[in-house]
C-alpha positions in Angstrom: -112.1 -39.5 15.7 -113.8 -43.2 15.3 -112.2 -44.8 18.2 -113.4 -41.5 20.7 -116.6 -42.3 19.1 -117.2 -45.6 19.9 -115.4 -45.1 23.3 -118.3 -42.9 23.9 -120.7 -45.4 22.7 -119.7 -48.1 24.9 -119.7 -46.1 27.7 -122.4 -47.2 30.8 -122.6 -43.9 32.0 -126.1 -42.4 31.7 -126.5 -39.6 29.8 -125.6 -36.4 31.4 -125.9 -32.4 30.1 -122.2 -30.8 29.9 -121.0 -30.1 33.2 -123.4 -32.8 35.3 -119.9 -34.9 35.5 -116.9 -32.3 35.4 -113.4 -34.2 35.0 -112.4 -30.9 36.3 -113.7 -32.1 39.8 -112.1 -35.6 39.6 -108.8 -36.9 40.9 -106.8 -39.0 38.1 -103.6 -41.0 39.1 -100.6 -40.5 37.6 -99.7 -41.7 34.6 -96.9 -42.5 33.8 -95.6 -41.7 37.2 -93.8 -38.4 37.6 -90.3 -38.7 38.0 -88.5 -35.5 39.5 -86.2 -34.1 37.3 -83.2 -33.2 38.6 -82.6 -36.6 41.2 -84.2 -39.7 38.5 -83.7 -37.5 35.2 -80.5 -35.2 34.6 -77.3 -36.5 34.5 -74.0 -34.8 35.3 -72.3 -33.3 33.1 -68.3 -34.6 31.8 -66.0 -32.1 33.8 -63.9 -31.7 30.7 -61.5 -32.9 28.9 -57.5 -31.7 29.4 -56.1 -34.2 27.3 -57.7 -32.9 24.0 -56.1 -30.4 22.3 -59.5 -29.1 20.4 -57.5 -26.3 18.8 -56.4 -29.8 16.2 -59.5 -31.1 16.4 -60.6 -32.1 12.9 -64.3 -32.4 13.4 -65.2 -33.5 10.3 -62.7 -36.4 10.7 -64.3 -37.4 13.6 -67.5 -37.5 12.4 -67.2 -39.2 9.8 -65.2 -41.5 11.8 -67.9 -42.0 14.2 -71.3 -42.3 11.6 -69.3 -44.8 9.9 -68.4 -46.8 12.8 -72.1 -46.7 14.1 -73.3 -47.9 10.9 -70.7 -50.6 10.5 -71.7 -51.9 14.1 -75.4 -51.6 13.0 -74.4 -53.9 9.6 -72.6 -56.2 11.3 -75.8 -56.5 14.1 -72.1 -56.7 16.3 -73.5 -55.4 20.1 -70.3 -55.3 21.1 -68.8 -53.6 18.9 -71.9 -51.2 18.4 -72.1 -50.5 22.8 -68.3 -49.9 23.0 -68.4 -47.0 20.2 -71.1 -45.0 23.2 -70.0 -43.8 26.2 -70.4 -45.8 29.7 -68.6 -48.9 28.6 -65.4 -47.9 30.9 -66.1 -47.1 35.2 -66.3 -43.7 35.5 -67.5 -42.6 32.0 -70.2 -40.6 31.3 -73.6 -42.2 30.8 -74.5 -41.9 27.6 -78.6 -41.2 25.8 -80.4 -42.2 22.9 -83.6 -39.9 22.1 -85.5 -41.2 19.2 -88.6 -39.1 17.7 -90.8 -41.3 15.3 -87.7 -42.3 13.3 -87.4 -45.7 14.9 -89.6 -45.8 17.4 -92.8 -44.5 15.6 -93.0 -42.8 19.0 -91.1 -40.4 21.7 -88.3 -42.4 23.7 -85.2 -41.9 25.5 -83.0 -44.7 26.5 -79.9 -44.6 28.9 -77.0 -46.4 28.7 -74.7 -48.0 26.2 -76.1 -51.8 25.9 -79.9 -50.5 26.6 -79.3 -48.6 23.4 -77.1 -51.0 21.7 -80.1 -54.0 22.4 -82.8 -51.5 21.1 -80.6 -49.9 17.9 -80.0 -53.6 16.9 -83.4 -54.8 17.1 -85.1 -51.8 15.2 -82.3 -51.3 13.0 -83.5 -54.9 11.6 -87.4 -54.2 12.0 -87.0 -50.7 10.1 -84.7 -52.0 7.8 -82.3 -49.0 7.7 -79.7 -48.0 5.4 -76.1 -46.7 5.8 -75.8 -44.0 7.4 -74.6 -41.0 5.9 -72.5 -38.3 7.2 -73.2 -34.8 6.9 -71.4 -32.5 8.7 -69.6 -31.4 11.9 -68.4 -29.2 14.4 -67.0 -28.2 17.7 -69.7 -27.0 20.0 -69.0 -25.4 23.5 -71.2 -25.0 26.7 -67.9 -23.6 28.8 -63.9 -23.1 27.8 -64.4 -26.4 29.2 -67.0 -28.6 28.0 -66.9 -29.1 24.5 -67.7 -31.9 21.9 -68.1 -32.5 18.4 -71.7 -32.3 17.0 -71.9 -34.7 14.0 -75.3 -34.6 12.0 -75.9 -37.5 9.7 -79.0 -38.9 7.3 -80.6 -42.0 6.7 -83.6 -43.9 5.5 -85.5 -46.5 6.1 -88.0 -49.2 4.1 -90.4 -50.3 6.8 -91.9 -47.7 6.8 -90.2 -45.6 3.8 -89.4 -42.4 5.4 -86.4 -39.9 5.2 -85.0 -39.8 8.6 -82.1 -37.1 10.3 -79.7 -37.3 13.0 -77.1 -35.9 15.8 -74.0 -37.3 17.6 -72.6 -35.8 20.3 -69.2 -36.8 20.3 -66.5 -36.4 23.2 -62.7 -38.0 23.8 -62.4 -41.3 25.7 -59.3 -40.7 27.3 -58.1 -44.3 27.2 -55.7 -44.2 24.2 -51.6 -44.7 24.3 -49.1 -42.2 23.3 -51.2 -39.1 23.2 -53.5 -40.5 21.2 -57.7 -40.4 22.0 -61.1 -42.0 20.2 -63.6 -40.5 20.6 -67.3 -42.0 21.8 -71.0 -41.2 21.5 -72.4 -39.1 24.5 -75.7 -38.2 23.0 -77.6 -39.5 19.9 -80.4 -37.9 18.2 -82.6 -39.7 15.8 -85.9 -38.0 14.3 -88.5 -38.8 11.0 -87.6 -35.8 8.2 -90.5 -37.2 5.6 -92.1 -40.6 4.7 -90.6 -40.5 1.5 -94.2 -41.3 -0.4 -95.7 -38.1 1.8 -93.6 -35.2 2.5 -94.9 -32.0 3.3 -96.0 -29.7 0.3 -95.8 -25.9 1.3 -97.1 -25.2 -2.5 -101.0 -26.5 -0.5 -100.1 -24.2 2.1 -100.9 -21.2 -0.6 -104.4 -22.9 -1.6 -107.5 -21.8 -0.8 -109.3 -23.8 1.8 -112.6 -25.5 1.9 -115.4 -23.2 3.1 -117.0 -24.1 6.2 -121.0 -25.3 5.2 -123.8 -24.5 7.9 -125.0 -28.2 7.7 -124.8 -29.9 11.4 -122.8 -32.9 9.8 -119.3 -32.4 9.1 -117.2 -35.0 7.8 -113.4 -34.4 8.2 -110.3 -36.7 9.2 -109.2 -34.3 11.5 -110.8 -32.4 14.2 -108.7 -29.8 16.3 -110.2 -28.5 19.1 -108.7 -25.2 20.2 -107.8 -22.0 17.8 -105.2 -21.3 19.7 -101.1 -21.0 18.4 -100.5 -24.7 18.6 -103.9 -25.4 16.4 -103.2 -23.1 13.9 -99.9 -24.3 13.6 -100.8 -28.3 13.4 -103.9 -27.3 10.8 -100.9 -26.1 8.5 -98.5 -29.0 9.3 -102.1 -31.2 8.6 -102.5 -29.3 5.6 -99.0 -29.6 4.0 -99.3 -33.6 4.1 -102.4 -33.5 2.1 -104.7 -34.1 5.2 -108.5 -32.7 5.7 -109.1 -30.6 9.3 -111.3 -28.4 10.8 -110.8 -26.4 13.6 -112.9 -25.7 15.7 -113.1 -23.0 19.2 -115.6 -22.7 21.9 -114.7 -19.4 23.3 -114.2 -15.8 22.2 -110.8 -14.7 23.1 -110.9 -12.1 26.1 -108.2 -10.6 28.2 -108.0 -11.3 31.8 -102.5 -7.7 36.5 -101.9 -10.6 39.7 -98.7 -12.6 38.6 -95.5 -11.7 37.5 -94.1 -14.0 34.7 -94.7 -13.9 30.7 -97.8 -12.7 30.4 -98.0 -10.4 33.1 -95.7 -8.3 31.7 -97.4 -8.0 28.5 -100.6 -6.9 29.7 -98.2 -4.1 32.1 -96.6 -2.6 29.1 -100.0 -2.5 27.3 -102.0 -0.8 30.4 -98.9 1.7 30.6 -98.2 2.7 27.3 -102.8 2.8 27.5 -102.3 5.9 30.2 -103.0 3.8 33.3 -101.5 3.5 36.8 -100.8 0.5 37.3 -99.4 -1.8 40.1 -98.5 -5.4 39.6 -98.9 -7.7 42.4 -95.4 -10.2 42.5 -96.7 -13.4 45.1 -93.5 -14.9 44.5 -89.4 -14.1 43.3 -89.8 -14.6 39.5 -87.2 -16.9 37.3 -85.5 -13.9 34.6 -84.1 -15.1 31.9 -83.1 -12.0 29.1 -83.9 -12.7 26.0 -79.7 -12.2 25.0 -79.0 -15.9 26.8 -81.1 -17.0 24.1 -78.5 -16.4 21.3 -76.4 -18.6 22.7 -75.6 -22.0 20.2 -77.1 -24.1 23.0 -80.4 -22.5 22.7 -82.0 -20.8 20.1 -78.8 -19.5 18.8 -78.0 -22.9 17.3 -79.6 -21.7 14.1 -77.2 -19.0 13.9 -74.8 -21.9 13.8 -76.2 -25.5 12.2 -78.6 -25.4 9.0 -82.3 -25.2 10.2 -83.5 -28.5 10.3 -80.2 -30.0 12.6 -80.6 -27.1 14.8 -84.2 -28.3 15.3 -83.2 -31.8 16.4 -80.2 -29.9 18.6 -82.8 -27.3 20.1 -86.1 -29.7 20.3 -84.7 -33.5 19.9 -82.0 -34.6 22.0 -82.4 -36.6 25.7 -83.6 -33.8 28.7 -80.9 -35.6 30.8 -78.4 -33.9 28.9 -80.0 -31.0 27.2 -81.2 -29.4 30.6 -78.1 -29.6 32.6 -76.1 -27.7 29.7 -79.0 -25.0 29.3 -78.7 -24.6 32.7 -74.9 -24.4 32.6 -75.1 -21.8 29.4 -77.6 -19.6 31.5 -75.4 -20.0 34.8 -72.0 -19.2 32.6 -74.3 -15.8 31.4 -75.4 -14.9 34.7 -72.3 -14.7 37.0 -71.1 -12.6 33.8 -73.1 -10.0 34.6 -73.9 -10.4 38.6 -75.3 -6.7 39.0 -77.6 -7.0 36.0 -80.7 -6.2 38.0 -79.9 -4.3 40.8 -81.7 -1.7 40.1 -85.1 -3.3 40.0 -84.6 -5.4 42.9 -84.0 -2.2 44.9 -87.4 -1.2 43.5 -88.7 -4.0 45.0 -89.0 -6.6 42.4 -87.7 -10.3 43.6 -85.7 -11.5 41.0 -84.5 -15.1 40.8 -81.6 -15.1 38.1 -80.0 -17.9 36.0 -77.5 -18.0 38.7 -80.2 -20.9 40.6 -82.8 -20.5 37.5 -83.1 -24.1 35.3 -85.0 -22.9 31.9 -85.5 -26.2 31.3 -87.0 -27.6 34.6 -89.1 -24.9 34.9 -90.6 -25.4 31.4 -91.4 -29.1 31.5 -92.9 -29.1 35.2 -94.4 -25.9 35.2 -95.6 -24.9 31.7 -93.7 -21.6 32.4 -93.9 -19.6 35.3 -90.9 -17.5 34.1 -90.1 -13.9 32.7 -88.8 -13.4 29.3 -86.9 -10.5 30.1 -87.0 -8.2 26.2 -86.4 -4.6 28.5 -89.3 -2.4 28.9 -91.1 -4.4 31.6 -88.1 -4.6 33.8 -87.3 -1.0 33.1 -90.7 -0.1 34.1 -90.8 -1.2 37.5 -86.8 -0.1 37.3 -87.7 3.7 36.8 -90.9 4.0 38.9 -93.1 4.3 36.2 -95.4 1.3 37.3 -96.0 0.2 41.0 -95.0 -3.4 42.7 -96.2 -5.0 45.9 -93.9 -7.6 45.9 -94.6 -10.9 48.9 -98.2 -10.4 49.1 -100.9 -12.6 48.6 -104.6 -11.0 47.3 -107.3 -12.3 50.2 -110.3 -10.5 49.0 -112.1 -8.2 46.9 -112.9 -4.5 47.9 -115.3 -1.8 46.2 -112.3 -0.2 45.1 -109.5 -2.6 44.6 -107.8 -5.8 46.6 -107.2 -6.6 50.1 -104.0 -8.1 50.8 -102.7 -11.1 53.3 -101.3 -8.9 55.9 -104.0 -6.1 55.6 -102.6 -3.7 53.3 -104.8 -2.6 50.1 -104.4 -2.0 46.6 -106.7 0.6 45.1 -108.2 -0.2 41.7 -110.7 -0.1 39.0 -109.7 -3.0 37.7 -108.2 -6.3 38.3 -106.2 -8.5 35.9 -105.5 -11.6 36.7 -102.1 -13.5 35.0 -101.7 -16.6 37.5 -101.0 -19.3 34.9 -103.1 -22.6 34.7 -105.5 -24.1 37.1 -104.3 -27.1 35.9 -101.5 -28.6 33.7 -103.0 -32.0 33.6 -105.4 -31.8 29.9 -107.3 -34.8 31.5 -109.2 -32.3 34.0 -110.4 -30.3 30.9 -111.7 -32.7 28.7 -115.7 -32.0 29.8 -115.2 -28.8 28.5 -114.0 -30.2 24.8 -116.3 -33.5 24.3 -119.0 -33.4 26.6 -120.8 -36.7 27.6 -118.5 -39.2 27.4 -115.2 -36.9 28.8 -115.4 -39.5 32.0 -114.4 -42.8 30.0 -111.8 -41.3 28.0 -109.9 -39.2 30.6 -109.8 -41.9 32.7 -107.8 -43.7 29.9 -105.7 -41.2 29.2 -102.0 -40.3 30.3 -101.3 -37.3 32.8 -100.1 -34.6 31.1 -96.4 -32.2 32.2 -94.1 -33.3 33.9 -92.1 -36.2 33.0 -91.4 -40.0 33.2 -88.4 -41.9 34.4 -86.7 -41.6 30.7 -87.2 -37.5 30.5 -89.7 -37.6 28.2 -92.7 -35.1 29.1 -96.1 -37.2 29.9 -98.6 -37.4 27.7 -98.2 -35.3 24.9 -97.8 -34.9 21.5 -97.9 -38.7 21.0 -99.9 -41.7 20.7 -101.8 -42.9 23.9 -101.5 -46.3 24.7 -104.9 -46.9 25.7 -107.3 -44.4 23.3 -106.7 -44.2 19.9 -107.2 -41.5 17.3 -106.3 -38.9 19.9 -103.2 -36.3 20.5 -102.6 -33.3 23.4 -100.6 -31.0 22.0 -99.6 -27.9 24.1 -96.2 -25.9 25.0 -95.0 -22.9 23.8 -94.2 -21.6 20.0 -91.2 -23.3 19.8 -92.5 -26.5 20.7 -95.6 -25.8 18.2 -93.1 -25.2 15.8 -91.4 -28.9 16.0 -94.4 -31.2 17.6 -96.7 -29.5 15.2 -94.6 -31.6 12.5 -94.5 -35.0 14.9 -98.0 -34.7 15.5 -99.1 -34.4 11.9 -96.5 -37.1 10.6 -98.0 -39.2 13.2 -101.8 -38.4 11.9 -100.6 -38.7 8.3 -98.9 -41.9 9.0 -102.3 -43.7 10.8 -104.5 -42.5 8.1 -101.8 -43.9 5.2 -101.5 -47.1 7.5 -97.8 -46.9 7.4 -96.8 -45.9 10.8 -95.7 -48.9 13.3 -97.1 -49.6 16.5 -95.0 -47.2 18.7 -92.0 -49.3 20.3 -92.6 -49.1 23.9 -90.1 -51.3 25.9 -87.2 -51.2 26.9 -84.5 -53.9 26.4 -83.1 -55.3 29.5 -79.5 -53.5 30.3 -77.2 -56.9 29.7 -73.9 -58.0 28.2 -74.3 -60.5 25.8 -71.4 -62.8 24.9 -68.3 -61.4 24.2 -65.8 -63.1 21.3 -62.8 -64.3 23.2 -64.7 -64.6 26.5 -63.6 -66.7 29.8 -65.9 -66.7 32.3 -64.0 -68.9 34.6 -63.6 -68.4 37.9 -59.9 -65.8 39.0 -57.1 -68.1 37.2 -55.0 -70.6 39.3 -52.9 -70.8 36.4 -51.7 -68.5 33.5 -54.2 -68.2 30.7 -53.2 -67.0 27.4 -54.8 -65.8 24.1 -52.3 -65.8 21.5 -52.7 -65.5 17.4 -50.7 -64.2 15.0 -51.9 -60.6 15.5 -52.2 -60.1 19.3 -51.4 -61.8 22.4 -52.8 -61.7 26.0 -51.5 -63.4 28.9 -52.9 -63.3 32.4 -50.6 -64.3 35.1 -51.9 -64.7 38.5 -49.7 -63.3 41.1 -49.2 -63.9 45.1 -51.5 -61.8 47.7 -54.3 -62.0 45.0 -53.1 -59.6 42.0 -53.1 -60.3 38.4 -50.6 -59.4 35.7 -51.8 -58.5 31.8 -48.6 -58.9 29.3 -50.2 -57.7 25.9 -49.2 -57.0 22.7 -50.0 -56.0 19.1 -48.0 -57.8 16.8 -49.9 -57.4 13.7 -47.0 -57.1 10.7 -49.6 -57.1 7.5 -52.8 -55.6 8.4 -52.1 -52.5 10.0 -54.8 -53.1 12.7 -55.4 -50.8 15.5 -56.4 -53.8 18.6 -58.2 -53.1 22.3 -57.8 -55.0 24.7 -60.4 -55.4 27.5 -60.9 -56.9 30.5 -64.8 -56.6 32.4 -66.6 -57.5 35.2 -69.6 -60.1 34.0 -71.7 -56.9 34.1 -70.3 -55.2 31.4 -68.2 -52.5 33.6 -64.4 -52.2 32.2 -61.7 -52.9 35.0 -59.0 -52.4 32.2 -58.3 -50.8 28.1 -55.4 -50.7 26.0 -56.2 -49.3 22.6 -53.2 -50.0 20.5 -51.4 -49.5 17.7 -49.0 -52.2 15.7 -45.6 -52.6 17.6 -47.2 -51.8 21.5 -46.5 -53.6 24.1 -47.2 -53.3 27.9 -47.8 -54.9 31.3 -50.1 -53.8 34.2 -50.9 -55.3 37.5 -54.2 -54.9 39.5 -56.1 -56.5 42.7 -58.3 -59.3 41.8 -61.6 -57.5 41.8 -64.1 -60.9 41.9 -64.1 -64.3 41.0 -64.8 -63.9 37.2 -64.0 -61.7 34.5 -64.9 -61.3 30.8 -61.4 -61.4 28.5 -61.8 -59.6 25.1 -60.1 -58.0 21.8 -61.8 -56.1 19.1 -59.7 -54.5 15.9 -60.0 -53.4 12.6 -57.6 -52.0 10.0 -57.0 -48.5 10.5 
């Protein structure tokens, strides 16, 4: 905590008792700036794929295929090569995403686009130094009958700093090859730190004792964690596992506080039923449903029914939301219009239920913190039966002697009122007066907005460094998320106190094509150009009324070399592909679509 310390030490503030200056009272811009989700983040989703036979699929073929192709282009520091192996490079293809957690990065980013993450996989592939990368397994996964891919996880490690790192690929068919034949390209990579190699985690410390607590006012610790909650305990046992001293520490004694209608709500009605009491819950709003059963399903929790344990934690917790949250939402969608009528029953009670049919899990989570209903049965089979009350619409105005008055007029009788209306706030910057006291002011104005998230998907402001305090992490979210950012957050702790963890890698590399081999950038030919070798051959041929004519061919005899062909606009977009095999041949003609053009062949032996 020395950099919160000496912030607070430099601050020109007078002194002032807790509460004199509340940050809960002060406006904070935001930062980052919020991006909404579903027009700046998500992307749309590949309609399918009729040309691939996936019963033949051999998926560990293709992924082995595909790591070793990354890590060739990644050897070779060929950004060509590298941004033609991820989807994007042809019009019309799907974007494609790179989310990197700590592996890389040292930090949480999500980069968009085949030669934004080509540029940035070059240039820390060299400041990481990492290895080959290895393959580990693979296999077909499925959001619909129609959308499937091949999920490839792979390993590798790397010397600055020396940490064992994991990985994904999300791999679906290109489309562009002759004769039946298909590549296949990177729609989604997933990159994540396993271990530094000199510090892994140590559940054998997990089982020792630990340090009493002394009654001395001076405590000397390298961690503080304020807040017993889930999400501490869970990042004190992470913190532990690594070797690293903590104390936790909590303000308040836990106390239960029925308005509202989502998670908690319904725990606190099947605990005041099965106590004996009438009880009515008040709904102000229709309430997102999800059953817990959609959870099974390999695109959600089910994936570690499916993938071993720590894969199916970079599948459920580590891939780019752009991606990730469109298929969630199909899954739930697929689920829903399954079972149309599912509650019918306690609609007609009077319950407003909004289903997966509109629902987004995701959405929901990362701009509201929740807000939704977990349904496991008994709640919704509560209000189903009769057995508790609902005043559903209706807005509590003001307290009576013996219950609510309602917008409207209508009352509510009771003897006591429970309150489940979710967070006054989502951004941690208004609460910090309550947690440090004199001082909160300076820092919270430094800090990043919390929830929601930024133009790459990433959520703001937690479970990361912030760029302008130091020493200082927000970690909320639900147990899932405690389960995987407890881990970031303490590798991140471990890795500052070690002094091995680099600056986090913030920009973004511009989204440009360098040089190709075999390029002409002249102006539209008057004459015929030709690239010719022993292997290949190209010939343009400009044609009356403004059309050109490609003559290719593959000639190689010795090498057995499988040869594209390409022809781009100057910004990278492809106006033409021939992947081929020794012995093809072909012509096509097109309309001149500007006055220049890049020209290009790749191949390697097959």
């Amino acid at each position: 905590m020395a950099a919160i310390e000496r912030d607070m030490a430099s601050s020109q503030l007078p002194a002032h008792r807790l509460g004199d200056l509340n940050t809960a009272d002060m406006t904070f811009p935001e930062c980052p700036p919020r991006a909404d989700v579903k027009e700046q983040v998500y992307a749309p989703l590949p309609k399918g794929f009729p040309h691939c036979d996936w019963t033949n699929v051999q998926a560990s073929m293709v992924g082995l295929n595909a790591v070793r192709e990354v890590s060739e282009a990644l050897q070779k520091r060929s950004h060509q090569g590298l941004a033609r192996l991820f989807s994007g490079d042809v019009i019309g293809e799907t974007t494609s995403y790179w989310r990197d957690t700590l592996a890389l990065t040292a930090h949480l980013r999500t980069f968009k686009g085949n030669r934004t993450i080509a540029s940035a996989l070059l240039e820390l592939h060299e400041l990481r130094q990492v290895s080959t990368l290895q393959f580990a397994h693979a296999q077909v996964l499925a959001a619909s009958d129609d959308l499937k891919w091949v999920n490839c996880s792979f390993n590798f490690t790397t010397s600055s700093p020396k940490a064992r790192c994991k990985g994904t690929l999300m791999l679906i068919p290109d489309g562009t090859g002759l004769n039946g034949h298909h590549g296949w390209k990177v729609w989604s990579m997933t990159t994540w730190l396993a271990d530094f190699e000199d510090h892994p985690e140590d559940e054998a410390i997990l089982r020792q004792p630990s340090e009493p607590m002394s009654d001395s006012s001076s405590l000397s610790t390298e961690v503080l964690i304020v807040g017993g909650g889930n999400s501490g305990v869970l990042l004190a046992a992470r913190l532990k596992a690594l070797g690293v001293s903590f104390i936790v520490v909590d303000r308040n004694k836990k106390s239960v506080v029925i308005v509202g209608s989502a998670n908690t709500a319904f725990d606190v009605l099947g605990d005041c039923y099965e106590s004996g009491l009438t009880t009515t819950m008040i709904q102000r709003s229709p309430t997102y449903v999800v059953p817990m059963t959609y959870f099974a399903h390999p695109m959600s929790l089910g994936a570690y029914d499916v993938i071993p344990v720590e894969d199916a934690d970079g599948v459920v917790n580590g891939g780019p939301l752009a991606i990730g949250g469109p298929l969630l939402a199909l899954c739930h969608r697929l689920q829903a219009l399954a079972e149309p009528h599912r509650y019918d029953n306690v609609r007609r009670a009077g319950f407003r239920v909004k289903d997966s049919q509109t629902g987004d899990l995701a959405l929901t989570l990362v701009e509201r913190c929740g807000g939704h209903f977990v349904d496991m049965g008994k709640g919704i089979e509560l209000i189903s039966t009769g057995q508790v009350g609902i005043r559903s619409g209706s807005v509590p105005a003001a307290y009576l002697p013996d219950g609510l008055l309602l917008e409207g007029g209508s009352k509510v009788e009771a003897d006591a009122i429970i309150w489940c209306t979710g967070f006054g706030s989502l951004d941690a910057r208004k609460g910090l007066s309550g947690v440090l006291g004199e001082g909160a002011t300076e820092i919270a104005n430094k800090l990043e907005s919390t929830w929601g998230v930024d133009a790459e998907g990433e959520t703001r402001g937690l479970w990361k460094r912030q760029p302008n305090v130091e020493n200082l992490w927000v970690f909320a979210g639900g147990t899932a998320q405690h389960r995987w950012f407890s881990k970031v957050i303490a590798q991140q702790i471990k890795g500052v106190l070690e002094g091995i963890i680099p600056e986090p890698y913030r920009r973004t590399p511009e989204d440009v094509l360098p040089p190709y081999p075999w390029e002409n950038t002249d102006p539209w030919p008057k004459t015929q150009q030709r690239m010719v070798s022993q292997d290949k051959s190209l010939i343009m041929t400009p044609l009356p009324g403004g059309v050109i004519q490609l003559d290719w061919a593959n000639t190689d005899k010795v090498w057995n070399q499988h040869i594209v062909f390409t022809l781009a606009t100057p910004e990278g977009k492809t106006i033409w592909m021939a992947n081929t095999d020794p012995g093809d041949v072909g012509t096509v003609s097109f309309p001149m679509v500007g006055d220049k053009y890049h020209l290009s062949t790749s191949q390697w032996t097959k």
